[in-house]
C-alpha positions as CSV (number, residue, x, y, z in Angstrom):
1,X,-23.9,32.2,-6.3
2,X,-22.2,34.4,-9.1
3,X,-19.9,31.8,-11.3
4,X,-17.6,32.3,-13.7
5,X,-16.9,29.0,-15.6
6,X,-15.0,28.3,-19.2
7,X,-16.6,25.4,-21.9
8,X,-13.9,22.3,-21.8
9,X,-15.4,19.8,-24.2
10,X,-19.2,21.2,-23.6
11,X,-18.7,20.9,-19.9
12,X,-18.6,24.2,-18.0
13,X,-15.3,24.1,-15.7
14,X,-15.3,26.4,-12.7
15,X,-13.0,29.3,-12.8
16,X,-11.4,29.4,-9.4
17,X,-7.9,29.1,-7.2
18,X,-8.3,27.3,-3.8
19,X,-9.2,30.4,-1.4
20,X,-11.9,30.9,-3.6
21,X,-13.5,27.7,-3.5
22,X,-13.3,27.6,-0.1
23,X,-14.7,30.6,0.5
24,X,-17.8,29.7,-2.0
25,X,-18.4,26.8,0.2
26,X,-18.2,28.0,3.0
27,X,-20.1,31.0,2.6
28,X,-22.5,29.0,0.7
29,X,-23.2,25.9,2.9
30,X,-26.8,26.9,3.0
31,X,-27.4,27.1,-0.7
32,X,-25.6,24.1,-1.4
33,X,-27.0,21.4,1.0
34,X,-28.7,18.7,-1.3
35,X,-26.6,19.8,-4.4
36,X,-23.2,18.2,-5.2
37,X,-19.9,19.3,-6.5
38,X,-17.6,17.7,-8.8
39,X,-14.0,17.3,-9.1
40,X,-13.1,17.1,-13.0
41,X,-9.9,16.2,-14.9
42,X,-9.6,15.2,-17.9
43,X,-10.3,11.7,-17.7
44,X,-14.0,12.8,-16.3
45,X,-14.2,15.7,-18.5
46,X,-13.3,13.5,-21.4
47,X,-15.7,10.7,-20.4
48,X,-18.9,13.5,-20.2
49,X,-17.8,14.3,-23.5
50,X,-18.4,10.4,-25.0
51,X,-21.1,9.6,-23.1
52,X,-24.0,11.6,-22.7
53,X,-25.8,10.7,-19.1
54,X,-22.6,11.2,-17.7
55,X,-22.8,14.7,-19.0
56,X,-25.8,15.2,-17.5
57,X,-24.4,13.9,-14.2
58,X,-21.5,16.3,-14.4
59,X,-23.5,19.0,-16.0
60,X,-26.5,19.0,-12.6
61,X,-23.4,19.5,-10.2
62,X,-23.5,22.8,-8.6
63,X,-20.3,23.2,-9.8
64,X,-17.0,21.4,-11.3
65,X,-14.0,22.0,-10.0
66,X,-10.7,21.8,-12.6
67,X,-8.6,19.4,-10.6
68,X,-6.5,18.5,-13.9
69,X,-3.9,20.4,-14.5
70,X,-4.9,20.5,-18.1
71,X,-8.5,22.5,-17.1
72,X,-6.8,25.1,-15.6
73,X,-4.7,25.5,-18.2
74,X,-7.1,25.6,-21.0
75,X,-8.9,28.7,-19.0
76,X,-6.1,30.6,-18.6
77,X,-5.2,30.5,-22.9
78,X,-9.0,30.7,-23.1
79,X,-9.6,34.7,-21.3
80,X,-9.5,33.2,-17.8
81,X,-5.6,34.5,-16.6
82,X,-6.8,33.9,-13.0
83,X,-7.4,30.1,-13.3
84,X,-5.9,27.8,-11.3
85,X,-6.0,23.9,-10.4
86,X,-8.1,22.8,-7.4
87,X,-7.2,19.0,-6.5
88,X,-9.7,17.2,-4.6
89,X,-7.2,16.1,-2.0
90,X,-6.2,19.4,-1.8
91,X,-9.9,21.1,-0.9
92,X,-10.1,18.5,1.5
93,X,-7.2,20.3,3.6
94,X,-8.0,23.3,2.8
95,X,-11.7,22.9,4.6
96,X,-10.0,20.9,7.3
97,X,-7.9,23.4,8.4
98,X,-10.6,25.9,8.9
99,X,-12.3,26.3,12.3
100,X,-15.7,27.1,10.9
101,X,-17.9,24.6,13.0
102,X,-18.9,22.3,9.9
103,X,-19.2,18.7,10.3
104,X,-17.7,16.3,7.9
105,X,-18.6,13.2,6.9
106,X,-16.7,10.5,4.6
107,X,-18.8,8.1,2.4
108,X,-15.9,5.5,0.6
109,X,-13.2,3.4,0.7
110,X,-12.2,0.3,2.9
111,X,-12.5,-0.2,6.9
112,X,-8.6,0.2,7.2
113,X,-8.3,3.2,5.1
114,X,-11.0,5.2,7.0
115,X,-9.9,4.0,10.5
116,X,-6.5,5.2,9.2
117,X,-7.7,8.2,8.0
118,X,-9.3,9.3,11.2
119,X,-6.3,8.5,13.2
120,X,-4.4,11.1,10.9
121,X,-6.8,13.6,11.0
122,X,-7.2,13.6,15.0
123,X,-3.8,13.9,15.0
124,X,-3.8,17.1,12.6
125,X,-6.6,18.8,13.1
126,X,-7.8,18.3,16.5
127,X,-10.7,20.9,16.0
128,X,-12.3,18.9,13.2
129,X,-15.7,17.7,13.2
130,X,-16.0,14.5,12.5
131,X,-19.6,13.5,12.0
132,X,-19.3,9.6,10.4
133,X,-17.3,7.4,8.3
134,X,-18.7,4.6,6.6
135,X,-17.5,2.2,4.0
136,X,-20.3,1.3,1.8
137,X,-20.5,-2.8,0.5
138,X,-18.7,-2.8,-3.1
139,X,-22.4,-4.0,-4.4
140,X,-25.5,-2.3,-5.1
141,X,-27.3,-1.6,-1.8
142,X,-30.7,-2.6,-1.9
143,X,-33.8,0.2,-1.8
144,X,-33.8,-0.2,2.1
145,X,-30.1,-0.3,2.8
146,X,-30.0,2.9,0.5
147,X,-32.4,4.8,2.4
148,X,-30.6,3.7,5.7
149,X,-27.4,4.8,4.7
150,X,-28.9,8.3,3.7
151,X,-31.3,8.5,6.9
152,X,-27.8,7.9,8.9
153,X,-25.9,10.6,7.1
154,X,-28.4,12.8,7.5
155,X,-29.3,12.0,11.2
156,X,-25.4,12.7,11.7
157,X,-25.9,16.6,10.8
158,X,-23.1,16.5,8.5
159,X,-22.9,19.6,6.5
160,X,-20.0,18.3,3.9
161,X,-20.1,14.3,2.8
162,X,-17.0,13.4,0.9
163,X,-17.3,10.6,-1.4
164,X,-14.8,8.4,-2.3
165,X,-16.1,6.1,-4.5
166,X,-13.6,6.9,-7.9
167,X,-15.4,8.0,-11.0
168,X,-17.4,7.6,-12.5
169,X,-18.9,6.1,-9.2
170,X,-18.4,8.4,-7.2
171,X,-20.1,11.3,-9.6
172,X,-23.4,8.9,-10.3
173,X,-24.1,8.2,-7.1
174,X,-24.2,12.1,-5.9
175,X,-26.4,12.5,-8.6
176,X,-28.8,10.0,-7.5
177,X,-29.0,11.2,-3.7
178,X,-29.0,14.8,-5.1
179,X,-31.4,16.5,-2.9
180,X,-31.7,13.6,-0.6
181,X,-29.2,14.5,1.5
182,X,-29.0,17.6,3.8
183,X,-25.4,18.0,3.5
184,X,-23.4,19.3,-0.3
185,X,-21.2,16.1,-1.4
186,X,-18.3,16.8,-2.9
187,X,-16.7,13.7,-5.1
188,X,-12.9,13.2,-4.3
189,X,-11.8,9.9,-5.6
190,X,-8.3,9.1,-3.8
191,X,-8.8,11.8,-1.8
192,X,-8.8,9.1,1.4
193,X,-6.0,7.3,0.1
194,X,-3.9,10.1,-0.1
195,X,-4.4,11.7,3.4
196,X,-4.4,7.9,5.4
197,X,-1.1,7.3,4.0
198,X,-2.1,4.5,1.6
199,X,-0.8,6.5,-1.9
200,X,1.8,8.9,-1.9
201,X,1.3,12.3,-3.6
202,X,3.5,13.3,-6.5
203,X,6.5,15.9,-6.1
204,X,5.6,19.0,-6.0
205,X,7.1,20.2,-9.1
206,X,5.6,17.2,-10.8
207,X,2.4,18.8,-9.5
208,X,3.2,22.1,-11.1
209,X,4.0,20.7,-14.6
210,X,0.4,18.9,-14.1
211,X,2.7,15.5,-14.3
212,X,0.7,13.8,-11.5
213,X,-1.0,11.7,-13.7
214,X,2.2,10.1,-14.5
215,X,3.1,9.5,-11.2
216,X,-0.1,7.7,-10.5
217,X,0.6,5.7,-13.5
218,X,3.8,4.7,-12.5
219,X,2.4,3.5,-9.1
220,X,-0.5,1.5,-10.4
221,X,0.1,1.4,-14.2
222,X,-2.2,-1.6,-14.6
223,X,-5.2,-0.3,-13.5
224,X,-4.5,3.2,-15.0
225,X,-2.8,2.6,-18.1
226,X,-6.3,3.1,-20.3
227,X,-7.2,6.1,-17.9
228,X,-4.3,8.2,-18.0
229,X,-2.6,7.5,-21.4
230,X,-5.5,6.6,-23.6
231,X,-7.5,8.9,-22.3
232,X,-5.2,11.7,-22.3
233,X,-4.3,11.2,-25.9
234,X,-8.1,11.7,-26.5
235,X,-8.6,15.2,-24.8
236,X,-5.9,16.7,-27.1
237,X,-7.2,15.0,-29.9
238,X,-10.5,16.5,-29.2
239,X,-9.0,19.7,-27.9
240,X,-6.8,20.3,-31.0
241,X,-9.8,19.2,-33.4
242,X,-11.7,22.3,-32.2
């Protein structure tokens, strides 16, 4: 796989638009099984900055993926015009909607949300394969119950895991089944959330003026606030200190 990526912050950010990506994967399934692809935004990007093994977790992907607004948009004033944002969400649909014979599988998130989440899907893409869902115990699984879970993924002949764990979760726990899996994982945080109707998506327009962050914020500013607006203010310290 040829790449063409721009340094954010020491972290190289994909250069892509969404028929792209899905083409990469797609075309690539092969050369991507046991590897793992990230979702980035500033908050992650920001965080692989501070701390270093989360760079390294970010940095072993196959590749990251500028879901932020703000990544996109640092590659195109960077020599990257082409850029564009890739939400996680987003790529989710995008592979769902093609009739390419791969099997998903969904690692994340509660009971309800994934029994939700299927019932959606079914109803939308009828020709999707759904090869598992499972919501993992919020606790650290034991050695055995590890090596179940992965012998179950595996046995299911998933070719895409999704795993919606939030980061840095999410990110840290593909690195540590990298190549232990037959199936590329791709990180997606809310991504379940969104599409079983549990969190609504911001406007479109609020989308385009890479505002969603703020509309997330409003919806669950407790749990967020540090996140979005502390966090934010740091990537354009660091950005403008460069």
């Amino acid at each position: 796989m040829e790449l063409k990526t721009c340094n954010i912050l020491g972290l190289d950010i994909l250069v892509t638009d969404m028929e792209k990506t899905v083409n990469l994967i797609e075309q690539n399934i092969e050369q991507l099984r046991g590897k793992y692809i990230c979702v980035g935004n500033v908050h992650t990007t920001v965080m692989a900055h501070d701390d270093p093994q989360y760079h390294t977790v970010q940095a072993d992907a196959a590749f990251v993926l500028p879901d932020g607004g703000p990544l996109s948009g640092y590659s195109r004033k960077h020599g990257f015009p082409e850029a564009e944002r890739v939400t996680g969400p987003d790529l989710m649909l995008a592979l769902f909607a093609r009739d390419n014979g791969l099997k998903h599988y969904f690692y994340g998130s509660s009971e309800e949300t994934l029994a939700l989440l299927k019932e959606k899907l079914a109803e939308k893409y009828p020709h999707l394969q759904i090869a598992g869902m499972v919501s993992p115990p919020f606790r650290e699984l034991s050695e055995a119950e590890d090596k179940e879970m992965i012998d179950q993924i595996n046995a299911s002949g998933a070719d895409i895991i999704w795993v919606g764990l939030g980061a840095p979760k999410q990110e840290k726990w593909m690195y540590a089944h990298k190549d232990h899996v037959n199936g590329v994982m791709i990180g997606v945080g809310a991504g379940f959330d969104y599409h079983a109707g549990n969190i609504k998506r911001a406007p479109g327009w609020m989308q385009k003026l890479s505002l969603e962050w703020l509309y997330r914020l409003l919806q669950d500013p407790k749990r967020l606030f540090k996140r979005y607006l502390v966090t934010n203010t740091r990537y354009l310290w660091l950005i403008h200190r460069k």
